[in-house]
N, C-alpha and C positions, 0 to 999 in steps of 0.2 A: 647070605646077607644077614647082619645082624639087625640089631635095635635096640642098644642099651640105653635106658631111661636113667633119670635123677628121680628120686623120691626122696618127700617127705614124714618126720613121724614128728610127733607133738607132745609134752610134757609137760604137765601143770605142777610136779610135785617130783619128776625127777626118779621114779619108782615107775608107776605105769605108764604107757605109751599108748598112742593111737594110731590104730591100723596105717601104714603106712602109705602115702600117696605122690601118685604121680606128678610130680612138675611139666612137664612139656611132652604134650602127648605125639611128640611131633615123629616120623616115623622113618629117619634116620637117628644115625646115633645119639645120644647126649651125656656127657661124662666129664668128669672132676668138678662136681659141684664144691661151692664154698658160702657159708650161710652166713646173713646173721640180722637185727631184728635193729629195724627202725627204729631211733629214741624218741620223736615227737608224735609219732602215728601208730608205732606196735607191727606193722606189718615186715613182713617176712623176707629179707632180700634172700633169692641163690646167684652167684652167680656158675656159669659152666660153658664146655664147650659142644658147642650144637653144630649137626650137620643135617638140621632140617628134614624136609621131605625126604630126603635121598641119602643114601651112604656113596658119595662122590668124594676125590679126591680130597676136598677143601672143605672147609668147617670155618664158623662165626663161634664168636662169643657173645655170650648172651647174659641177660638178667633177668630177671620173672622176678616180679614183686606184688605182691598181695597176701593174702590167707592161704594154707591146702586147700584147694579144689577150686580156688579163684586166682591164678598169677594171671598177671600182663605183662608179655616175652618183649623186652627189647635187645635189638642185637647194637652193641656198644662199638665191634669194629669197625673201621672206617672202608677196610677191602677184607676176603678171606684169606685165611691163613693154607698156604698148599705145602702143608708138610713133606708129600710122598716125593718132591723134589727139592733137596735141601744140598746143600752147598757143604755144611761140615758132619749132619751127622746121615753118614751112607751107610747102609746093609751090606756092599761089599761085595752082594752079586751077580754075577758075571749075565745072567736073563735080565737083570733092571738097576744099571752101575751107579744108579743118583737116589734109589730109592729108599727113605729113611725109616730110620728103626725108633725114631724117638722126635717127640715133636715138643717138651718142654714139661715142665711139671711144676711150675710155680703160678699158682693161682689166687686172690684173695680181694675182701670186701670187705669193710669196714664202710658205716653210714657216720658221719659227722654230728655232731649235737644240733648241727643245721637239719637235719635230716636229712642229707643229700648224700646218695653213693657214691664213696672213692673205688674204686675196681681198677686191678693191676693183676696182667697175664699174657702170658710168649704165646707169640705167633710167630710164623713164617710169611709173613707178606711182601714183604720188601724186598726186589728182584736183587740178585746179586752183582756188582761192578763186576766183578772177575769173572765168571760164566755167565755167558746169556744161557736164560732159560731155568735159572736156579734162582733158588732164595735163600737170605739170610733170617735167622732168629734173632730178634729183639723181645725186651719188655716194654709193653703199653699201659697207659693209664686213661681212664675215663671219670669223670664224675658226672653223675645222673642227678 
């Protein structure tokens, strides 16, 4: 079982760094973070994808927004994303004929002058017309 985290490191001058810190100490996986900093408040958006408590099939996306050593996690998806059952992209096989090699890799946040988070990111949620049982990949969009 793994436990890949997101960390944070901080830079006032672009030269030295601070010890890097955790974002979600949550104790399944969390991976492809994408940052960037409040304009009316300063604080810290990531967004990433999180599989929580557990390294299970399916993962959320999520947002942790605050300082290093203070985010508050919300999960933006509406359902989770079940990649290991994907409709176009297969591993091919023959022990697990649906199970995928790739779940998406475009991620990103941008905060508005409003201050409110734009966040867009593929998931697999969406069950397939063509195969019961399977999912298709889209892009989603959330504003926080």
């Amino acid at each position: 079982m793994t436990n890949s985290d997101v960390f944070i490191t901080t830079s006032t001058n672009g030269v030295t760094w601070t010890t890097p810190v955790v974002v979600d100490s949550g104790a399944g996986d969390q991976w492809f973070p994408w940052a960037d900093v409040n304009p009316t408040n300063g604080k810290v958006g990531v967004l990433y994808h999180d599989r929580g408590a557990s390294n299970g099939p399916t993962y959320n996306t999520a947002l942790a927004e605050g300082q290093p050593g203070s985010f508050v996690k919300t999960i933006l998806n509406t359902a989770p994303s079940n990649p290991t059952m994907s409709e176009f992209f297969q591993a091919g096989d023959p022990a697990c004929e649906f199970c995928a090699v790739f779940h998406g890799d475009y991620i990103g946040l941008a905060y508005g002058t409003d201050g409110r988070a734009n966040a867009t990111w593929t998931d697999m949620r969406d069950p397939s017309p063509f195969t019961p049982g399977l999912f298709l990949q889209f892009i989603y969009y959330a504003r926080k």
